[in-house]
N, C-alpha and C positions, 0 to 999 in steps of 0.2 A: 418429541420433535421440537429443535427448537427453532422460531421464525421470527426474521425482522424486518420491523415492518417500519414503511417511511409514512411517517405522517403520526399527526399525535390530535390534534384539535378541530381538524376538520369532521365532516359528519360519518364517512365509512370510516375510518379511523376509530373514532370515538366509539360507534358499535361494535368496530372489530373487537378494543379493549372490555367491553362490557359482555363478548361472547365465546371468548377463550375456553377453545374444548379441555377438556380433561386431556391430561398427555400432552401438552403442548405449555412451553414455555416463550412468552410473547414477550419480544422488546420493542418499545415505539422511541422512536427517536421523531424529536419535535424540532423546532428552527435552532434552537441550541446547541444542538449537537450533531444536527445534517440540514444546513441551510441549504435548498436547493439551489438558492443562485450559486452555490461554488459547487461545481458537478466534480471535483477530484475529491475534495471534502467526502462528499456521499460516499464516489466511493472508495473510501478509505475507512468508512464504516461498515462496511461488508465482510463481517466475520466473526467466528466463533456462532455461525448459523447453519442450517440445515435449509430453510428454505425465504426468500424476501418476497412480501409483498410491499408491492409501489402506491400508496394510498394517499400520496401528497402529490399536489399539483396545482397550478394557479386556474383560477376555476369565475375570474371574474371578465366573462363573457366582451361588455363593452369595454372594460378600461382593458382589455388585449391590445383595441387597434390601435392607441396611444403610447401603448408601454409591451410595443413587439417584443422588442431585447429581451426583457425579461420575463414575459411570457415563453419566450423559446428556450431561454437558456432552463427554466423550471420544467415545463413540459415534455423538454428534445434533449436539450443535452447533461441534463443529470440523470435523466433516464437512461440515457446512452452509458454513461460512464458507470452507472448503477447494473447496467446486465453487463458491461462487459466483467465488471469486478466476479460478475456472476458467471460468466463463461468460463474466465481464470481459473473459478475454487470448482467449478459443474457445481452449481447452484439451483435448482430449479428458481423461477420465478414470475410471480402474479403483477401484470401491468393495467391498472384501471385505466380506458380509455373512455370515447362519446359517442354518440351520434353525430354530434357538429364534423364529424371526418368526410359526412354525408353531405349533398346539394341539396335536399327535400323535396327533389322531384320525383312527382307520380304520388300514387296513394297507397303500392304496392311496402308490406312490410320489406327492412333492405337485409337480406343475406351477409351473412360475416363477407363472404367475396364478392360482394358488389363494388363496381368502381368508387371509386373515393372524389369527391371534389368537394373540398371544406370553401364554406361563403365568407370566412373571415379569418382572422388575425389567429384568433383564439382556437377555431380548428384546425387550422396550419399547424399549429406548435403541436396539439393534440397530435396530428397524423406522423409529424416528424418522430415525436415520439415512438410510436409505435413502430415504426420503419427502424427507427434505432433499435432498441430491441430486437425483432427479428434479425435484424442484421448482426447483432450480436454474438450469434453463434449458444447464448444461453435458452436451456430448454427452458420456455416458457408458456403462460395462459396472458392473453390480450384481454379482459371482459369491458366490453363498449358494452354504458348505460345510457342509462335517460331521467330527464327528470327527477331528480333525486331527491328526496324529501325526508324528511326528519324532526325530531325533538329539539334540535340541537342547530345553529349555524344560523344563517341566510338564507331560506328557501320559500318556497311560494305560499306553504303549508301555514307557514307562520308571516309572511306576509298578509295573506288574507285572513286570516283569523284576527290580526292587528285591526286594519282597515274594516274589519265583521264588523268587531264592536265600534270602532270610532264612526260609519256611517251606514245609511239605508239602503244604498247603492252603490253599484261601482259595474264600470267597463271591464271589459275583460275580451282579451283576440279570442276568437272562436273559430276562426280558420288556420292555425297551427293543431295537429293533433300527434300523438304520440303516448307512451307509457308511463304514468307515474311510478316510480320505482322508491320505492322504503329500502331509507338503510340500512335498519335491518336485517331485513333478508339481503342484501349482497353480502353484507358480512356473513352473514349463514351460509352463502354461497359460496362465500371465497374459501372459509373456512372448509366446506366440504372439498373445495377443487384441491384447496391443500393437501388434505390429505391423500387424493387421491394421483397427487403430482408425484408425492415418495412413494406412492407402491406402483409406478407405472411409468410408461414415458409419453404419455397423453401429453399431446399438448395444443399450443395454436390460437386463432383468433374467434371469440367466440359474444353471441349477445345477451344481454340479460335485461327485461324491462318489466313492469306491472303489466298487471292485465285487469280490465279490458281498456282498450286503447281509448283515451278520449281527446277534446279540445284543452285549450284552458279553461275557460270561460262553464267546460262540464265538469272538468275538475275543483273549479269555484266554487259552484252551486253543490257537488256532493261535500263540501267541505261545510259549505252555513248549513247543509240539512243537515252533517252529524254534529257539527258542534251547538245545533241550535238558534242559531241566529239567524233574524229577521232580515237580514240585508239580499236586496235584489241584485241580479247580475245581469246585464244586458249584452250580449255580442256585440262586438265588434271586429273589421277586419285590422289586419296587421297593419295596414295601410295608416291606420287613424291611432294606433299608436307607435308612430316612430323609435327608435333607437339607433347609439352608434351601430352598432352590427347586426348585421341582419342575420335570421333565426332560420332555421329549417322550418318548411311548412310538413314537412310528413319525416317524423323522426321514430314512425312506426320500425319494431326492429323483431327480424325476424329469430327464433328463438330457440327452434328444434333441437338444433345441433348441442347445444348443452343438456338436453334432457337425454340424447342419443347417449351422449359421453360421458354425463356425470348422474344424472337419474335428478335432475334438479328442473324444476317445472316454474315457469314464472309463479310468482304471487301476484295473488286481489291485495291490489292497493285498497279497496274498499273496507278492509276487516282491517288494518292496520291501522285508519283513522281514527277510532273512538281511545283506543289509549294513547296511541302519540297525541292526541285534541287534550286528552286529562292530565300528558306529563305536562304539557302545554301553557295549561290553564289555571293548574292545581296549584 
């Protein structure tokens, strides 16, 4: 099978490349050769493949509400132009989306069809996305994550392991709660959806998050106890740490429906800690 895939440097990306099944010939194209901001670009690279996944996307939350434009044109409509290229040849194709498509209201985990009301810039672009897409007319998989953590990139994982060792304490929200998700395993995951996209016409919008659901400020603390650091963690409400855009309080995501369809079961972010903490540190 051969599959191309958008994105190259980012953190599912970089797993994908480091999990390429037997039988599968993987191309990544990186800002060089499919810069999202030019959505015809993209897709004009769609071809001589069997199956795309979409693993690039602008992913920096606050600087969204300042730099809309090109958060939508990276999120909405390169994606747009990226499945239709895909509808053209019958492409199948994998579009990574978020929880941010969510309000964060209630405590209840949210269903792939639960209504959508994104609180900011950067979930806007997200949902349009996805609406492009479907609208597409390409057989595709939608997989909204969460929290996403890694060896590799900007993420929380290596923030606080930064701040571990430079102090004794630190705040942290404790009234946001939702899934730490290893990249890793999506890559594992996407990888399985792939294949199971060409032997079938499974398709559709589907969730995938860690388990078991915590705060930040729990996911803090399980981080200095695996990695061993003395640094205290105190709660705090969102309130007392502001940002341009404001976050989902419950990005809890409900899950089933990919174990129904794919036989794929969240991951414990727990057991994935101690080596991404070693490739880390090492």
């Amino acid at each position: 099978m051969r599959v191309l895939v958008f994105g190259q440097t980012g953190q599912v990306a970089l797993e994908l490349a480091r999990s390429v099944p037997a039988g599968v010939a993987a191309q990544f194209l990186g800002r060089d050769r499919a810069n999202l901001l030019h959505p015809q670009t993209c897709a004009a690279a769609v071809q001589n493949c069997d199956l795309v996944i979409n693993a690039a996307a602008w992913t920096a939350v606050d600087l969204a509400e300042t730099e809309q434009a090109s958060a939508q044109t990276i999120n909405a409509e390169s994606p747009r132009a990226i499945a239709q290229a895909c509808a053209a040849q019958n492409l199948p194709m994998i579009h990574i989306s978020t929880d941010y498509v969510f309000d964060g209201a209630g405590d209840a985990p949210f269903v792939p069809d639960h209504p959508t009301a994104p609180l900011g810039a950067y979930g806007r672009s997200k949902l349009a996305g996805e609406t492009a897409v479907r609208d597409s007319g390409a057989r595709h998989v939608i997989l909204r994550t969460s929290w996403v953590f890694s060896a590799h990139g900007s993420n929380f994982l290596k923030t606080m392991l930064r701040l571990g060792v430079a102090r004794d304490s630190l705040t942290v929200v404790a009234d946001q709660i939702g899934g730490p998700t290893p990249a890793p395993a999506i890559a594992e995951a996407i990888w399985q959806m792939a294949k199971a996209l060409q032997a079938s016409q499974t398709g559709g919008t589907y969730h995938f998050s860690g388990a078991p659901d915590i705060s930040w400020a729990g996911f803090a603390r399980a981080i200095m106890q695996a990695a061993n650091l003395p640094c205290t963690i105190t709660d705090i409400p969102t309130s007392a740490y502001p940002t341009p855009a404001r976050r989902p309080a419950n990005s809890r995501l409900e899950c089933s429906s990919l174990l129904r369809d794919f036989a794929i079961t969240r991951p414990d972010w727990r057991s994935a800690l101690p080596a991404m903490i070693q490739e880390i540190t090492q």
